[in-house]
N, C-alpha and C positions, 0 to 999 in steps of 0.2 A: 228439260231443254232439248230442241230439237235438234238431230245431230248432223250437222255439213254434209252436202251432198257428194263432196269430195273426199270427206274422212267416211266415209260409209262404204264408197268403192276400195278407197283405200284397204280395209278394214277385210271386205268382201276377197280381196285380191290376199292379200295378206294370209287370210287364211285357209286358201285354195293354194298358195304355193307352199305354205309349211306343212300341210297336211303331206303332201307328198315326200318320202325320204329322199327320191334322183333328185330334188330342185335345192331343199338345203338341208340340213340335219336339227336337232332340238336346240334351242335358244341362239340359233346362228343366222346373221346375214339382217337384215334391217330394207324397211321400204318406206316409201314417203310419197307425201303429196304437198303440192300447193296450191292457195287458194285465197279467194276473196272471202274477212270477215267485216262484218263490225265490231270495234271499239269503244266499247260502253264508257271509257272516259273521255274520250274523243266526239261519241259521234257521226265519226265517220269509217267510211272503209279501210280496214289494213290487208296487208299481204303476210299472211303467213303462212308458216312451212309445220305442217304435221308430220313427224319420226319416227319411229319405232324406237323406245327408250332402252337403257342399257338395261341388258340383263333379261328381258323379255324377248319369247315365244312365239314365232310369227303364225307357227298353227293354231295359238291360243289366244292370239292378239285381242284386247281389246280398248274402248276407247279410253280406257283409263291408265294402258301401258303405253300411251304416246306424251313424243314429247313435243309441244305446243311452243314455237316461237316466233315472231319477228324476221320476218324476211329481210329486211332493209336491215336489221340491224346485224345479223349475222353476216352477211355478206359486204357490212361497212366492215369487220373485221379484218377483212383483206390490205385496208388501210394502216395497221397495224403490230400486222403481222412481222417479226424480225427473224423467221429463218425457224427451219426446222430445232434447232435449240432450244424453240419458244416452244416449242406442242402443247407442253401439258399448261403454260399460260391459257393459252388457245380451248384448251376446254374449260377450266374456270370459265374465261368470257361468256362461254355460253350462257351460264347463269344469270348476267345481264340482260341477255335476249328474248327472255322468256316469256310468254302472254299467256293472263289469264293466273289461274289460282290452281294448284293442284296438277298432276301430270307424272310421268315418266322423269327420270332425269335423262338429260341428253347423253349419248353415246359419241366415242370419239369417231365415229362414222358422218355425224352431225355434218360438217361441212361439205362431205361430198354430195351431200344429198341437197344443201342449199345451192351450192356452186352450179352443181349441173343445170344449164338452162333448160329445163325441162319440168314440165307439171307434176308427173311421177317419174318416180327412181327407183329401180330396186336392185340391191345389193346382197346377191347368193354365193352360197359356197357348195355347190352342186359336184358330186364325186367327176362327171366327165369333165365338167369346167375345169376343175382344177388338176386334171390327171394332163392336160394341154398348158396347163398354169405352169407345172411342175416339169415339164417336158427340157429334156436340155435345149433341146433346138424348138423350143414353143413360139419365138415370135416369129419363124419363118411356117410352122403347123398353122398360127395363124390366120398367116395370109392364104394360104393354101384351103385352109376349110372354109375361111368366109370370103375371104378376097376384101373388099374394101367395106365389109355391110360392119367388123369387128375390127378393133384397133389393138393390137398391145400395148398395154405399160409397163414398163421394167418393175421387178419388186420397189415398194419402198412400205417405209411401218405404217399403218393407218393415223391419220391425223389430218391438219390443215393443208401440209403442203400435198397429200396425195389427191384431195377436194382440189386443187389449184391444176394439180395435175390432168384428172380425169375433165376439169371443166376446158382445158387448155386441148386435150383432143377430142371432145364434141364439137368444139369453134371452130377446128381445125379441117373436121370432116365431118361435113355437115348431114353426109349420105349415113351416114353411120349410124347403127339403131344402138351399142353396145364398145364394150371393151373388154379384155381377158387380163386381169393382173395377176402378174407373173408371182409366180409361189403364194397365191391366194386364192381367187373366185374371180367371179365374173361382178360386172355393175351394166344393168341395162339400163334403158329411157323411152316415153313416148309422152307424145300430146296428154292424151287420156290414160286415165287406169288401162283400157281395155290395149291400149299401145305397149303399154311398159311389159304388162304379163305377155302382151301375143311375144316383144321383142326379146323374153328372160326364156321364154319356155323354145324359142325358135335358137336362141342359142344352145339353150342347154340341149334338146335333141338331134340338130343338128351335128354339136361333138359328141353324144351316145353313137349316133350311128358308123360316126367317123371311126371311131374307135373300135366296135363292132366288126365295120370292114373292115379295119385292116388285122385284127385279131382272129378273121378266116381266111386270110392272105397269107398267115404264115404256119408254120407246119407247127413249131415247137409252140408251147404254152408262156403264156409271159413271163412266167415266175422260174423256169424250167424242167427239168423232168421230177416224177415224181422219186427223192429217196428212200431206197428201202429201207422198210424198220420202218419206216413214219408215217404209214399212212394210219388213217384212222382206225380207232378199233370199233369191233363193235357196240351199239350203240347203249345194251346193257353193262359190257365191261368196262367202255369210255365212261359213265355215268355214275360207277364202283368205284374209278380210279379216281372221277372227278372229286366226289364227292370223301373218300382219304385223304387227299392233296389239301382241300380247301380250306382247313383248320392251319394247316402248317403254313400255306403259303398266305392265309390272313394274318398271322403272330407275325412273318418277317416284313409281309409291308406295312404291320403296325409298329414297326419299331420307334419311330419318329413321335408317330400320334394315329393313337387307335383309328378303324378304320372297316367298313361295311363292304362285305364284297358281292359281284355277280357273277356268276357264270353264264358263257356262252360256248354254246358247240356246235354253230351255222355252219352250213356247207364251204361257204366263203372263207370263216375263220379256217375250219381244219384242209380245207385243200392248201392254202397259204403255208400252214405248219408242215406240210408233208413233200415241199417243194424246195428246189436247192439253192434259190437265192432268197432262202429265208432269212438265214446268216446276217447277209450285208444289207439286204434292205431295210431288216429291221433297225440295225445302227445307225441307216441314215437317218433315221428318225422321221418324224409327220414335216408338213411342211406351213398348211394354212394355221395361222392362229387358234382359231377355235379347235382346230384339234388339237396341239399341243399343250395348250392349257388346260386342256382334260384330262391329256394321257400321257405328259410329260416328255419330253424332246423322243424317247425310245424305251421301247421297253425290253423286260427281262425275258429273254427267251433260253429255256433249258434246250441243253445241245445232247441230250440222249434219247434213243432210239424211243419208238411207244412200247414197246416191250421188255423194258427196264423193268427191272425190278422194282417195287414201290420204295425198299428203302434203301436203293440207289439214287432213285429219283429225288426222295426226300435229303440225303445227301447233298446229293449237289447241288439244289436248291439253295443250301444254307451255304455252298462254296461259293456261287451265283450271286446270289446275295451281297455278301461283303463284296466284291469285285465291282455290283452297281453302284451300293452306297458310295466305295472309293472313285471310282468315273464319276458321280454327279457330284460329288465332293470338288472332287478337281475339274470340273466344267464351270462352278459354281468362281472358284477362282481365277482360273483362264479369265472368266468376263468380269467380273465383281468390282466399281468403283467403290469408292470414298464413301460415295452417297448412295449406294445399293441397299436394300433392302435385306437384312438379315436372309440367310435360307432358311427355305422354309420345311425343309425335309428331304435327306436322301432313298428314302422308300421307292418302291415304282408300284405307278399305278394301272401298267398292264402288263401281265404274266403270262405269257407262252409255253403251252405244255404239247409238243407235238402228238399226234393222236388222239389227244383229251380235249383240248380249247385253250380257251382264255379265259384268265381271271382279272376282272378288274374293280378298281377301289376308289371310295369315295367317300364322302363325310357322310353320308346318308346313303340309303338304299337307290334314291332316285339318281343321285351324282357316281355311283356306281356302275348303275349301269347305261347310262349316260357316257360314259367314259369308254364301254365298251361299243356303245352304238357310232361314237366319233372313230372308234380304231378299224371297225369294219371301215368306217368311208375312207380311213386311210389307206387301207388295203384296197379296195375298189379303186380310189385316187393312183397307188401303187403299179397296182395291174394296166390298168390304162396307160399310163404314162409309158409302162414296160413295152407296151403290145405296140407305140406309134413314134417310139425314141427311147431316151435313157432316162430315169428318176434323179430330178438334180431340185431336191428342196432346196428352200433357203437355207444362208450360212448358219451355222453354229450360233456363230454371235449376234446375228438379228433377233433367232429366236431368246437369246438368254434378252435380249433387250425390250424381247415383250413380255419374258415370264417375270421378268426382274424391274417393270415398268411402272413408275411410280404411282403411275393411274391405278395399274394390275392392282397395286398393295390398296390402295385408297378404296377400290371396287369390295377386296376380301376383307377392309376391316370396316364397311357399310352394313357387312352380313349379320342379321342379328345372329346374340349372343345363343349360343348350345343350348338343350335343355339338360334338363340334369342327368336324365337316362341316355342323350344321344350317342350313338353309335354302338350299342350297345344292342345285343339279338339276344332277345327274350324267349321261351319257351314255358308253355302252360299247357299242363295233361289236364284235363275235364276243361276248356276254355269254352265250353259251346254253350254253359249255361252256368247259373248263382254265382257262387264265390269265383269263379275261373274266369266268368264275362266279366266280372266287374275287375277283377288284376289284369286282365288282356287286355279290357278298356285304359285302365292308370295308367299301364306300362308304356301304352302306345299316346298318351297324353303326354306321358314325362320323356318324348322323343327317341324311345326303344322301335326297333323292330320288331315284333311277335310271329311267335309260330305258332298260332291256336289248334292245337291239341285235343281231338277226344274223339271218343267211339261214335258217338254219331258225328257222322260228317255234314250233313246239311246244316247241325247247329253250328259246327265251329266254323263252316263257310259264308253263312249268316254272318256269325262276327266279325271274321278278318275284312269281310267287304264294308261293315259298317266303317271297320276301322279305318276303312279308305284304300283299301285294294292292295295289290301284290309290292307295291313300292312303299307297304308301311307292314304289312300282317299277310300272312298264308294258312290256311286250312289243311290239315294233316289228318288224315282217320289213323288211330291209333289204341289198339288194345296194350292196354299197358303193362298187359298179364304174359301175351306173347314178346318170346326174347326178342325173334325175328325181326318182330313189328316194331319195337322201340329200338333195332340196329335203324330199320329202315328211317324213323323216326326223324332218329338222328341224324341222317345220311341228306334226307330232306330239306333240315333246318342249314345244313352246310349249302348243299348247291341253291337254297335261296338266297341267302345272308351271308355264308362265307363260313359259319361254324355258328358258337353258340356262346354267351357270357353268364345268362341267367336261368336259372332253369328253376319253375316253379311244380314240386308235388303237388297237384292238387287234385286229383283225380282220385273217386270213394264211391263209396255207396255204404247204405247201413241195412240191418233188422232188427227190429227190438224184438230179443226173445227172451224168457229165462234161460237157466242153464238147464234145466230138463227140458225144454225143448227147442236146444240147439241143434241142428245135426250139425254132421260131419262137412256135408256140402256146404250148408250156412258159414261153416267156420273156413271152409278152403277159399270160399265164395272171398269175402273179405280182407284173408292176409292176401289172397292172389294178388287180388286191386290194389290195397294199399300198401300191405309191407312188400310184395315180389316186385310190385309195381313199381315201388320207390324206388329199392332197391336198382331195377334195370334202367330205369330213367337215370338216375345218378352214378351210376359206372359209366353208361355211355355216353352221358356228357364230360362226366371227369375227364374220359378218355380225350373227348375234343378239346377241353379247354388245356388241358395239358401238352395237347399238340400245338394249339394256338402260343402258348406260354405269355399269358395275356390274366394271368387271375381267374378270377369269377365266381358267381353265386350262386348257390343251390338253398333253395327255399323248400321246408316242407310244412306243408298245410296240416297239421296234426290236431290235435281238439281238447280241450277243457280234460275228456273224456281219457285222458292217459295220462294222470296222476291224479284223477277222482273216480271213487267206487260206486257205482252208482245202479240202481236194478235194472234188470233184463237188458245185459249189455256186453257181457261177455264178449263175445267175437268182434264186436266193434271195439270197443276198448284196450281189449290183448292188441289189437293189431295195430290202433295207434299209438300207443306206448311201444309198440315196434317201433312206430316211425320215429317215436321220438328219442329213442336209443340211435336210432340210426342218425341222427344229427349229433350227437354227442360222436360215434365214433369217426364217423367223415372230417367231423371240424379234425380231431387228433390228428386222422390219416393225411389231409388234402390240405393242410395249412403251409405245407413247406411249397406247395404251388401257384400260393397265394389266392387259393380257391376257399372262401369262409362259405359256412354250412349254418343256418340258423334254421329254428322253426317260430311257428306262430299256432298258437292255440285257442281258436274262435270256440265262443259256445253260444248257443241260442239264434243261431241265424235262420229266423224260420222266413222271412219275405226273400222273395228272389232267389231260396236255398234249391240245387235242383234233389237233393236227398231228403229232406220237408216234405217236397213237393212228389215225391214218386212212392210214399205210405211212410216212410219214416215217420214225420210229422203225426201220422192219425194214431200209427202205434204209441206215442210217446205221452202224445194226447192222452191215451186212455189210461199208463201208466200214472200218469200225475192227475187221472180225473176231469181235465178240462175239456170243454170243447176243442176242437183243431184253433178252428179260426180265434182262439185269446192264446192260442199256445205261445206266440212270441208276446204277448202282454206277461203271461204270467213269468217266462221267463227271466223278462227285465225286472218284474217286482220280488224275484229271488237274491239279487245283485247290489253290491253298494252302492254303485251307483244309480241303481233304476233306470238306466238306459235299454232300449231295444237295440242286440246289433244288427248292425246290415252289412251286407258282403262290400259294402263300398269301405265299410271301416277296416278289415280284413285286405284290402286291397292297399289301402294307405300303410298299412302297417310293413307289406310286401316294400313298396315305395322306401321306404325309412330304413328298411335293413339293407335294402342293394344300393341305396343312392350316398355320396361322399362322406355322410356327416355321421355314420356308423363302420367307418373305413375299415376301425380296428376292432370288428366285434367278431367275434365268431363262436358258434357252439354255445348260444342264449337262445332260451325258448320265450316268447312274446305273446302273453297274455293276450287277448280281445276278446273278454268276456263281461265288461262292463263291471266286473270286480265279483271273484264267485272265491270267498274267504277258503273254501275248504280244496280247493283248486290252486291256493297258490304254494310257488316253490318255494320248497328248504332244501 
């Protein structure tokens, strides 16, 4: 189907302005067009209005995130309409309006984009827009920056009657390209596409530069001078302290409901922390919509110097804390009717560490840091507002009336359901190849984050991009033998993810020797990797997850081969019967943290194995006689089952022991040997 000559510019336009961060931010602000179709029941020509649907992306737009309706019908609506009371009636309606099969649902933006008599519309939330949005004296900034070419309209919530609004000063002023809504964003207009972007982008720079000038007009800084003690640290010691903090400070915003964190340490974020009206402005909280439903009316900002003490800092953290939950608690009441929606959690989802950054939190890694990209433009938003008047967001109660807005709820319960592993940070040592790619692959299938893990770094950066890049999996080079390198490891897996829940041993190598001709290096060679190995991997995760105070799982990849005797196998075998003592004593130690410790005991995984495949395999071969290449035939014809494993079965079995439905196990070793009778436990 050929696609409208007018949803193409649309489209074109669309994602020339979301690409840009000054014009809006990710999934913010909405554009449209209208146009002549045909009516395949008709016959004839209709008028319809193409949208940008809720919940969609205008950098990413495309023609299948629009929502397709009925000109005529949507703006008979007007006929109907009984008063802002009615709103969320008013977006139901839409659903009557709709053409065609398939699409976007409509956004409660929907009617200003039909109302406005204009071909395209687009509606941004651009940091300088709204720092004039926000402005106490903004509709007098205004007139001053545009004179008559932008209109103000006073706040009001998005819906039908703000559509009535914005089309009632187009009519009004006909010179007009635009309008500035107060405690929101800008809504421009033109003939053509090529009108609406010239008339969005002519606002939006026009107030950059406004702002600009007068922020070299004035001597002091917007935010004002810098306090001592808080300015940044350096950028290796900011990045020590970040990454200590991050466990602690994800366990308290997981109180409510678990919860994936980012870090950020922009110039933006930390000169903000290190200024002395960071205090009260942070309280005022955000003001435009899409920010606050990200990063929640204000965030939690710690009030000690960067040179605190870490477990000072971690203190008051936890005194911080209760103090938020009690204010959102009692914000929740201040506004909360009859007919409110349950709260949905007193957590915050953006953390202030002056010196260090900001941490923020989301249900996934991508809503994470997503929440921290919306708090920078509140700060940008802030600054501005500071440098050209006084920061005077919307009331209190507006904003509880859109977090608390029955659309809001209707929106988040559209969302499909969790996966099993979601929100949950994975970590896998050997992840770059056999058994390790195929658990980093599952982990990040059953909606975990991964931290793929191993000495060769191109393999496990191979993975994590497979896995779909930095907002699902990370690549880590990591010797698992050096202590250093698994602190760092660890330190990694926090400033990506926020800390760590699952941690998989899987990281090995073997030799088939006898026992005269083991050496000494063969034998160090092996417990290094696997039992040292283990060993440092699962202390320094302990360590996070007990800071987190959040549970969690430690997996260890151990083998058939550590409670079967088997020839020329000594140092491989002593070492994993190491590991697998070390699950027995872990479960004992880490139970009261609600951290369970299991292992898994593959045997025969010669396809896709990267130990098979690096001579293992040929040596083993020749112990047992066969060729390499039947070596995993013969294996399976040793077994009760007669099965071949593969690392994907080893991988499921990971799956089975971290996911809900083994909640209460801990300290069991899990066969995946297709059944090897002299292998199993007593």
């Amino acid at each position: 189907m050929t696609t409208h000559p007018e949803v193409a510019a649309l489209l074109a336009r669309s994602n020339r302005l979301g690409s840009d961060p000054r014009t809006t931010n990710y999934a913010g602000g909405n554009t449209s067009a209208k146009g002549t179709a045909l009516d395949p029941a008709t016959g004839e020509d209709v008028e319809l209005l193409w949208v940008k649907g809720s919940g969609g992306d205008l950098g990413t737009l495309t023609e299948r995130g629009l929502a397709v309706l009925r000109l005529d019908r949507v703006r008979g609506l007007e006929r109907v309409y009984a008063g802002v009371e009615t709103e969320d009636d008013m977006v139901a309606a839409f659903d009557y309006c709709l053409h065609g099969r398939g699409g976007a649902a409509p956004s409660i933006d929907t009617a200003m984009h039909a109302l406005v008599d204009a071909a395209h519309v687009d509606h941004l939330h651009p940091d300088a827009g709204i720092a004039i949005a926000t402005a106490a004296d903004g509709e007098s900034l205004t007139r001053e920056i545009f004179g008559e070419q932008v209109v103000w309209v006073p706040w009001r919530r998005p819906g039908f009657q703000l559509g009535l609004d914005i089309a009632a000063v187009q009519r009004e002023h006909p010179g007009a390209i635009g309008c500035i809504l107060g405690g929101h964003g800008i809504t421009a207009w033109g003939a053509t596409s090529e009108d609406a972007e010239r008339h969005s982008l002519h606002i939006i720079r026009t107030a950059e530069e406004f702002i600009a000038q007068r922020t070299a007009e004035v001597a002091e800084h917007p935010f004002g001078p810098v306090r001592p003690g808080f300015e940044p640290l350096p950028e290796a010691e900011r990045r020590e302290r970040a990454a200590a903090l991050a466990p602690v400070i994800r366990g308290l915003a997981s109180r409510d409901r678990a919860q994936v964190g980012h870090f950020t340490d922009d110039d933006v974020v930390l000169d903000f922390l290190s200024r002395e009206k960071l205090g009260p402005l942070a309280a005022l909280g955000t003001s435009c919509p899409d920010h606050f439903l990200r990063t929640k009316v204000a965030p939690l900002v710690v009030d000690l110097p960067a040179t605190a003490e870490l477990d000072a800092v971690v203190g008051r953290l936890t005194e911080l804390h209760e103090a938020y939950r009690a204010e959102y608690a009692a914000y929740y009441e201040r506004h909360a009717t009859p007919d409110s929606p349950p709260m949905r959690g007193a957590d915050p989802a953006i953390v202030l560490v002056p010196g260090v950054g900001m941490f923020s939190f989301g249900a996934n890694k991508q809503t994470a840091r997503v929440a921290g990209e919306f708090y920078v433009n509140a700060i940008n938003v802030m600054r501005g507002a500071e440098a050209i008047s006084t920061y005077a967001p919307i009331a209190e109660s507006e904003k509880f009336r859109i977090e608390y807005w029955a659309l809001e709820e209707a929106k988040l319960a559209r969302m499909p359901k969790p996966k099993t592993l979601a929100t949950r940070v994975a970590l896998v040592t050997g992840g770059g190849s056999g058994i390790g790619r195929a658990i980093a692959e599952r982990l990040a299938a059953e909606g975990a984050c991964v931290v793929v893990a191993d000495v060769n770094l191109e393999a496990a950066q191979e993975v994590a991009a497979g896995l779909g890049g930095p907002d699902v999996a990370v690549a880590v080079h990591a010797d698992v033998t050096d202590e250093a390198a698994v602190g760092a490891l660890l330190a990694e897996a926090a400033l990506a993810f926020g800390g760590v829940d699952l941690v998989v041993n899987n990281a090995g190598l073997s030799l088939s020797r006898s026992l005269l001709e083991t050496t000494t290096a063969d034998w160090d060679l092996q417990h290094s990797v696997m039992a040292r190995g283990s060993f440092l991997v699962a202390r320094e995760a302990a360590r996070a997850m007990v800071a987190q105070q959040m549970g969690g799982d430690i997996v260890y990849i151990s083998s058939k081969n550590s409670v079967f005797a088997g020839p020329n196998n000594v140092a491989y075998g002593a070492a994993k019967a190491d590991q697998a003592h070390q699950v027995r004593l872990l479960a004992a130690e880490l139970g009261p943290h609600g951290i369970r410790v299991n292992g898994i005991n593959p045997d025969g995984v010669v396809r896709g194995s990267g130990i098979f495949a690096s001579g293992w395999g040929a040596q083993r071969a020749a112990v047992y006689g066969v060729p390499e290449s039947e070596l995993g035939a013969y294996y399976a014809k040793r077994t009760l089952l007669g099965r071949e494993v593969l690392p994907e079965h080893v991988a499921a079995a990971v799956v089975a022991l971290t996911g809900p439905d083994l909640s209460q196990t801990t300290g069991l070793h899990v066969p995946v040997d297709s059944g090897v009778a002299a292998a199993f436990l007593r």
